[in-house]
N, C-alpha and C positions, 0 to 999 in steps of 0.2 A: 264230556271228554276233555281231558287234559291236555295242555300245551307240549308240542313235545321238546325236549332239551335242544338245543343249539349245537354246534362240535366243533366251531372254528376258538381258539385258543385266543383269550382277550389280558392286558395286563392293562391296571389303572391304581393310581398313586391318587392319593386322599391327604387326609390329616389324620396324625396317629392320636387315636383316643383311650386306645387300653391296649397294654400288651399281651403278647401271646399268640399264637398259633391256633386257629382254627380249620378243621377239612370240613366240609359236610354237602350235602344237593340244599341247592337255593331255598326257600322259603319265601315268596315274595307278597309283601303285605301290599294289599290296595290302597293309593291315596284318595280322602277325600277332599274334594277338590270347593274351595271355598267360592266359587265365582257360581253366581245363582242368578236366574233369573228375577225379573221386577213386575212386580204387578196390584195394582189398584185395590184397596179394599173396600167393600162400601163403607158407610157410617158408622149404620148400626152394626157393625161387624168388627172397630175398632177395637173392644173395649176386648173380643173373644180371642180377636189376635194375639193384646199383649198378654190375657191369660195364657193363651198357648206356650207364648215365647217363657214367662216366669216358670211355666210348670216344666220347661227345656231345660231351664238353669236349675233347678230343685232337683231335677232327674242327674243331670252332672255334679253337682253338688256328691249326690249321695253316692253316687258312681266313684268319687275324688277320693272322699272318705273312706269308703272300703276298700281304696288301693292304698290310704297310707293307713290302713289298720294293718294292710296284709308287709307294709315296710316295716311296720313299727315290730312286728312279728320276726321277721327274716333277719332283719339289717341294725332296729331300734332307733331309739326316738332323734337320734341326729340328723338319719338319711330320712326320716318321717316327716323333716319338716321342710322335705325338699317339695313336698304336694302343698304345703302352706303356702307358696309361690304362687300357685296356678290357683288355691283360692283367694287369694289376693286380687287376681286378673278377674274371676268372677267375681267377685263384689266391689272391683272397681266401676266407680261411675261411669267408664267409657261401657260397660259392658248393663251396669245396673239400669241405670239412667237412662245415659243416649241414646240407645235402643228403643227402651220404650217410646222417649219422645220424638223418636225419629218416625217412629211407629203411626202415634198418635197425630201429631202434626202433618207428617207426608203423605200419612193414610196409605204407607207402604205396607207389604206381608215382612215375619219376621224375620224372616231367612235373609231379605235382600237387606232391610235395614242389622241386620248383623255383623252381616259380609261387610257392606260401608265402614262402620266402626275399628272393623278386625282391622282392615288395610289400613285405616288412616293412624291408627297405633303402631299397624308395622313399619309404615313408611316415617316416621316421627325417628322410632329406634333406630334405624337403617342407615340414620343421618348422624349416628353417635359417635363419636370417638375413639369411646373404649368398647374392646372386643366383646368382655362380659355384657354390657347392655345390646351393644349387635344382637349378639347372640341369645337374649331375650325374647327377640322376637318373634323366633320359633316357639317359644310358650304360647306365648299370645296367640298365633296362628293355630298350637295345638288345641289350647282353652275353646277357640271360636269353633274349632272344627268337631269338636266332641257337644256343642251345643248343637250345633246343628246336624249332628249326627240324630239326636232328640227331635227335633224337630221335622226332620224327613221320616224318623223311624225307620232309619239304615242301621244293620249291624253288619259290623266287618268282620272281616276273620279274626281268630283270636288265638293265640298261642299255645293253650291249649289242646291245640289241634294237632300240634306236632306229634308223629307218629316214627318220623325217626330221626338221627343226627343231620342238622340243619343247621344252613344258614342263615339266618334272618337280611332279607333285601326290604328295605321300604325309602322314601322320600324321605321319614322322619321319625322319628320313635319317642313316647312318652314315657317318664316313669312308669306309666301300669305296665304299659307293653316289656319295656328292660326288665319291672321286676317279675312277669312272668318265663322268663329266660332261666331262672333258677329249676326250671323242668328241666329232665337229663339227656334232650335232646336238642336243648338252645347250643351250637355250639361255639356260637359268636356271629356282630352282626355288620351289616354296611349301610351307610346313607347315604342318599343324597347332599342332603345338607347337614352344618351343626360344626362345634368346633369342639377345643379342646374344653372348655368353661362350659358349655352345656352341662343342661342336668339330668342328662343321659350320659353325657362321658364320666362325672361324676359316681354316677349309678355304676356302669360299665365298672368303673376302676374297683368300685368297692367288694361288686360281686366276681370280680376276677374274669369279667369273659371278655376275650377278644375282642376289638371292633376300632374299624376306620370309619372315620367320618368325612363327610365334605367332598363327596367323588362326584358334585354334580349332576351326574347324569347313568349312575351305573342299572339306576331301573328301567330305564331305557335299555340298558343293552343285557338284563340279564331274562331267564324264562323261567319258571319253575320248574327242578327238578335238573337245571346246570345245575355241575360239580363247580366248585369255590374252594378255594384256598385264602386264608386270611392273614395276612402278617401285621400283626399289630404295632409291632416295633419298627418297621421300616416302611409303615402304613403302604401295605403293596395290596392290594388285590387280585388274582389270578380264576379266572373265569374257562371252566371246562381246560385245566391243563392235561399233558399227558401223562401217564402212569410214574414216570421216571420221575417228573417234578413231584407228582404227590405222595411217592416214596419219599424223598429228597426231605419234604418238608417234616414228613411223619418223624426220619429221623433227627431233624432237628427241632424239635417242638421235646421230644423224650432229652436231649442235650440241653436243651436251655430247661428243661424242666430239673435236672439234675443239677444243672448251676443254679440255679434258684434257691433249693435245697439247702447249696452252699453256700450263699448267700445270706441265707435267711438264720444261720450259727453266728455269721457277725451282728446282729440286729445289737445286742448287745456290747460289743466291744466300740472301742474309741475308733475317731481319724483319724491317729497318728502312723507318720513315717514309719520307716522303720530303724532312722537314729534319732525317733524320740519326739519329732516335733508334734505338735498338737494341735488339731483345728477343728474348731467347730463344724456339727454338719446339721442344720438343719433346715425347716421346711418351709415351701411358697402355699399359702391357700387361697382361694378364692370367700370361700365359706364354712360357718363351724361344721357343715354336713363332711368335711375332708380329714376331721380329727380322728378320725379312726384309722386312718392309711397314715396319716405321720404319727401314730404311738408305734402300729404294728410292723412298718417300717424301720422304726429304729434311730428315727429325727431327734436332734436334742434340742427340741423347742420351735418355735416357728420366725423364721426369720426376716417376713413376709406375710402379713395378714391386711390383703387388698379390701376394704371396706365398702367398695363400690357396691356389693350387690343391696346392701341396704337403703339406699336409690330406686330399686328396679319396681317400675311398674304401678308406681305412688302418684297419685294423686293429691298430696303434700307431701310435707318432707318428714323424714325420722325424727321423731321424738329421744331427746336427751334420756329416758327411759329403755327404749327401745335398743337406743347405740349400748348402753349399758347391761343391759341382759344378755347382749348376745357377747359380746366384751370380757363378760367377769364370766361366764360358759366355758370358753375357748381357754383363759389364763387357767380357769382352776382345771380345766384336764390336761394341762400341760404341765402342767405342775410335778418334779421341782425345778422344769422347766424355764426360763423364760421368752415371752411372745412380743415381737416387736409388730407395732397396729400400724399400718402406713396411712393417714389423711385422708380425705377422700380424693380421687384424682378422677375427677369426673369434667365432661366439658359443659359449657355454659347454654348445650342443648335442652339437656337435661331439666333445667331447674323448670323450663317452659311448663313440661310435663307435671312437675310439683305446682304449680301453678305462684312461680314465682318470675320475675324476669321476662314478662310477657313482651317487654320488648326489646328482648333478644334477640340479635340481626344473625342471619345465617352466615358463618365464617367461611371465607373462599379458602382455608388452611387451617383447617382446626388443632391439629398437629401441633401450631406453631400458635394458638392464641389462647382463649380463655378458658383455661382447663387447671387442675393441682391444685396448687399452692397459690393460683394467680387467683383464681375464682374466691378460694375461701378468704382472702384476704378483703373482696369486693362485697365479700357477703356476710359477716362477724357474726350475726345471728344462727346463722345457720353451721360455722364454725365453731363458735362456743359452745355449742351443744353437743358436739361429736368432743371437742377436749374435757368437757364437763366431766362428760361419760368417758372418758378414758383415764381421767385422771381417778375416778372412783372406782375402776375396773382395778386399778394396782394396788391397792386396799386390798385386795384378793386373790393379786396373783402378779406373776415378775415380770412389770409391762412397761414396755420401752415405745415411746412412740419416735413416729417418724415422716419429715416435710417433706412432699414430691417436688418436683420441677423448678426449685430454688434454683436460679441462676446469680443471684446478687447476693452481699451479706445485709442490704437494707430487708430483703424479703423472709429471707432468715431469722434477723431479729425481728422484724414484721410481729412473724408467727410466735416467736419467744415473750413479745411482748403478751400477745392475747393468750398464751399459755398461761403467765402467771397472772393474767387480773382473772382469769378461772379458779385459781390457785387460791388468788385473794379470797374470792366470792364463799369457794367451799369455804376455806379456814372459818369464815363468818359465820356459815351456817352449820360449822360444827361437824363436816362430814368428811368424813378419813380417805386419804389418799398418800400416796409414797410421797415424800420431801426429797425424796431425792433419785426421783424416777430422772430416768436416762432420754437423753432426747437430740435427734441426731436429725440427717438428712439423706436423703437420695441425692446420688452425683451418677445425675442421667444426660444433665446438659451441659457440653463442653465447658461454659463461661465456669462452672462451678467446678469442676475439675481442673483449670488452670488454676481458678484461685483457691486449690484446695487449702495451700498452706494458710492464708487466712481465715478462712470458716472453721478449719480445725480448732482453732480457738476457742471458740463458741461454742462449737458441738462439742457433744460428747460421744459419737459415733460416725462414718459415715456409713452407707451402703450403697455399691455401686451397680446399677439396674442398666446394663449393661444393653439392653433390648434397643433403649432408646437412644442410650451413648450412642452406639454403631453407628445405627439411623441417623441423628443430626449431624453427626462428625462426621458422616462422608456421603451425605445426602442422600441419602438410599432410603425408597419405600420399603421396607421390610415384608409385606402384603404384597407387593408388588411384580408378579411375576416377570416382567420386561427386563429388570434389573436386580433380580434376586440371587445373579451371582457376581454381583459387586457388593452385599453383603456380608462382610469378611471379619470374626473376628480377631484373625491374627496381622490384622493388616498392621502395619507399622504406628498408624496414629491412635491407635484404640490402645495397642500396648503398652507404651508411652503414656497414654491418658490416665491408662491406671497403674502404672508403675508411681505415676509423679502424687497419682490420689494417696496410695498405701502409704510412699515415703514422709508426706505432708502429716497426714495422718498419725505416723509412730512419732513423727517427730515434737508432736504434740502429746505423745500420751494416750492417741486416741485408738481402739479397735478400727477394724476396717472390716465390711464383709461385704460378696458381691449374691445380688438377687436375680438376675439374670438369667437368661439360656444360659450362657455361655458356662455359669456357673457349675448346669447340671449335666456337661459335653465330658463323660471320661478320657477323652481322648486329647482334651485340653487340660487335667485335672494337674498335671504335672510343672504348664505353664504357669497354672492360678500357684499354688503350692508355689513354684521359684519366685511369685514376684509377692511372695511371705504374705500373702491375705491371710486373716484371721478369722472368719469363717465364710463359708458357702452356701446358701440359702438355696433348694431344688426341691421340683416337683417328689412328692412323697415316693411314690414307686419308683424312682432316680436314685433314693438317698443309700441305699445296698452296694450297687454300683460302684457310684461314685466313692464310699465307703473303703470298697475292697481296691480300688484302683491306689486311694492314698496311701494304703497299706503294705503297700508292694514298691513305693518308693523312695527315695532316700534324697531327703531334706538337702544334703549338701551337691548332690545331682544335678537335682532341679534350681537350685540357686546358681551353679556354673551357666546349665542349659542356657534357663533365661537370662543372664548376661552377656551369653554369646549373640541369641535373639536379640537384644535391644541395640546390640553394638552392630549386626549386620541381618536387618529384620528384611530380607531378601526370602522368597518365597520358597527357592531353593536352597537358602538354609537354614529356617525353618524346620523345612521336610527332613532335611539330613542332619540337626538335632534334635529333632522328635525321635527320626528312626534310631538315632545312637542312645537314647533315653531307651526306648524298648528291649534293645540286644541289655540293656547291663540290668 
């Protein structure tokens, strides 16, 4: 017998992971739940154990494979290598190894010695800095949980099963689960956890279905067979509304689908004004799995390519090979594109996990310590291998690299220097790379934004990563819900910050482009445009948007606007040249 629906009217606010509108009655998927009981094995029953547990992982194995046979089918070989992750996680030693030895040694059963390894993986990541590895950790838990799914000889529900338009509710969803949503009844889905950088939000965006992530606690409050309403763009979720709201949205899901439509005629055309200026629009990625959403989009290149996830879940570090394959991938589909590669901006957590820096002390601020530009600077080795491979990647394609977390111009030329004994090396060994590859910096920390005008020198670009600007320039946890509305881009000192970056900037010669949120805000697109940035770097499904909004406004507007702004950067008026920017 079935659960029956609920009727009290719930709203809950998430993290938006794909846009769009979704109606449909809940669908709620069972977690399973990784905490197992412990118990004793005899001796002679050691050896039967870890058989079991190996023939668990051969059964997931095979399982992995026929999800990304059926990705590489649907989506193709880009999104196909997002299951390469998770078998990465399976033949990592935490899962290869430890296990067994934990097994043999403690003469525990498999399940419990599993469970141990999953957590002490997830608690490791949990401790990251950056959001992309956070949010790692849900593989890991996915990975552990689909062993031990083998292992008990549990089968859940499976998608398949849907019989009419639904929502999908679960704790957490894997690529298999996302890519059976392509049935004509997935109509988008909710989690518990998971953020934007999952590789489910990922999946989400490519196959176009709705879905909010990060609501906590919404399986807890939903039953099977609640009506759902999903707003993917204003991540809302609406639990058993009444008739009126779910007209309300119907008709707005048919409007923004019609905008889209419209939208999707400019993919083609330029950013410019309309007396003429012209700006670059292109895209932020995580991973080469996102090049399909910044071509069809309409991106002129990536202006943003975070290298962190090549990091995740290692057990050593990436191979100069390895940086290089994925590298010369990304430039040649971009192509006649170019792709600016950001450094790795990872913290000095991290490298434990690679099994390097084993006495790495845990930072009371990590925010503020050995992360960027500061780490690769402590580590050469491991930094010459990611410029090796970048410098060989533009051999192939128009590749701009780019320094995180430069505060000084000694860190700056730091980096410049160990660029060019790369430089040296290849020349020696005879192996083609650009001579005259561009190479620039993030101004995310105030120090380097005051002294724009002297780094300009040196570089040949800046781009301003606006996320973090905000955050140290006015001490705001960005994550941090207590204070998440003193997170203000238009506050007076952020403005200024980069008013004085772009002027330093042209006044040198140099391009300016910002990578940020704040970047991909239509509603700010007017402000970036008046203080003359020269391109905009935004999440791929943004860049239409933002796109049609530049197009609708005029260069000499927006240059008065924002000098009225920087001359009385007052909240109220602000407000009242924004709204006078809209009337014209």
């Amino acid at each position: 017998m079935s659960t029956p629906p609920s009727s009290a009217t719930k709203v809950f606010k998430g993290v938006a992971a794909s846009p769009g509108i979704a109606i449909g009655k809940a669908f709620v998927l069972e977690d399973m739940d990784l905490a197992v009981g412990r118990w004793q094995v005899p001796p002679e029953a050691v050896k039967a154990e870890v058989t079991r547990f190996r023939m668990a992982v051969a059964e997931t194995r095979k399982e992995m494979l026929g999800t990304q046979q059926k990705i590489l089918k649907f989506l193709g070989k880009s999104h196909a290598r997002l299951i390469e992750a998770y078998l990465l996680i399976l033949d990592d030693p935490l899962i290869s190894k430890d296990v067994v030895k934990k097994i043999t040694n403690a003469r525990v059963n498999a399940e419990f010695a599993l469970s141990e390894a999953v957590a002490g993986a997830v608690k490791a990541l949990e401790a990251a800095t950056d959001e992309y590895f956070r949010e790692r950790r849900h593989d890991v838990l996915d990975v552990g949980r689909r062993v031990l799914l083998h292992l008990l000889g549990h089968t859940l529900q499976n998608l398949d099963d849907l019989k009419e338009p639904s929502v999908i509710v679960a704790h957490n969803l894997t690529p298999s689960d996302t890519i059976h949503m392509r049935t004509q009844f997935a109509e988008g889905f909710v989690t518990d956890i998971g953020g934007r950088t999952s590789h489910t939000a990922i999946l989400a965006n490519s196959l176009e279905i709705p879905a909010v992530v990060g609501l906590h606690e919404i399986t807890r409050h939903v039953r099977p067979g609640d009506m759902i309403v999903v707003d993917g763009e204003s991540a809302t979720v609406i639990v058993n509304p009444v008739p009126d709201v779910i007209d309300n949205y119907r008709r707005e899901r048919e409007i923004r689908l019609s905008a889209r439509r419209e939208l999707d005629r400019l993919r083609d055309q330029p950013a410019q004004t309309v007396d003429g200026r012209r700006m670059t629009l292109a895209a932020n990625i995580d991973s080469p799995e996102e090049m399909k959403s910044v071509l069809a989009h309409g991106a002129e290149g990536v202006g943003l390519y975070r290298t962190e996830f090549l990091y995740l879940n290692r057990g050593t570090p990436p191979t100069e090979e390895t940086h290089f394959q994925h590298y010369a991938r990304v430039a040649q589909s971009v192509l006649p594109y170019p792709i600016v590669i950001r450094t790795m901006d990872i913290g000095g957590d991290k490298l434990i996990d690679m099994g390097i820096a084993r006495d790495h002390k845990a930072e009371p601020n990590p925010f503020l310590g050995l992360r960027g530009v500061r780490l690769s600077l402590k580590h050469p080795d491991l930094f010459r291998s990611q410029l090796r491979a970048i410098l060989r990647a533009s051999a192939v394609g128009k590749v701009k690299v780019m320094f995180p977390m430069i505060s000084t111009l000694e860190e700056f030329r730091a980096s410049k220097k160990m660029l060019e004994e790369c430089r040296m090396e290849l020349r020696k060994e005879g192996v083609a790379f650009d001579e005259k590859m561009e190479v620039g910096l993030m101004v995310e920390v105030p120090a380097a934004a005051l002294a724009a005008d002297t780094l300009a020198k040196e570089a040949d670009f800046f781009s301003i990563g606006t996320n973090d600007l905000i955050q140290y320039t006015l001490a705001v946890d960005r994550v941090n819900d207590e204070v998440a509305n003193l997170y203000n881009p238009l506050n007076p000192a952020i403005l200024r910050l980069i008013d004085q970056t772009v002027k330093a900037g042209h006044k040198a010669g140099r391009w300016v482009g910002m990578c940020g949120e704040m970047a991909g805000d239509p509603a700010l697109a007017a402000i970036l445009v008046g203080l003359e940035l020269d391109e905009l770097s935004v999440s791929p499904p943004l860049v239409p948007q933002v796109k049609k909004t530049i197009r609708e406004l005029s260069f000499a507007d927006c240059q008065a606007a924002t000098r009225d702004i920087l001359d009385d950067p007052t909240e109220e008026n602000i407000q009242k040249v924004l709204r006078q920017l809209k009337k014209n």
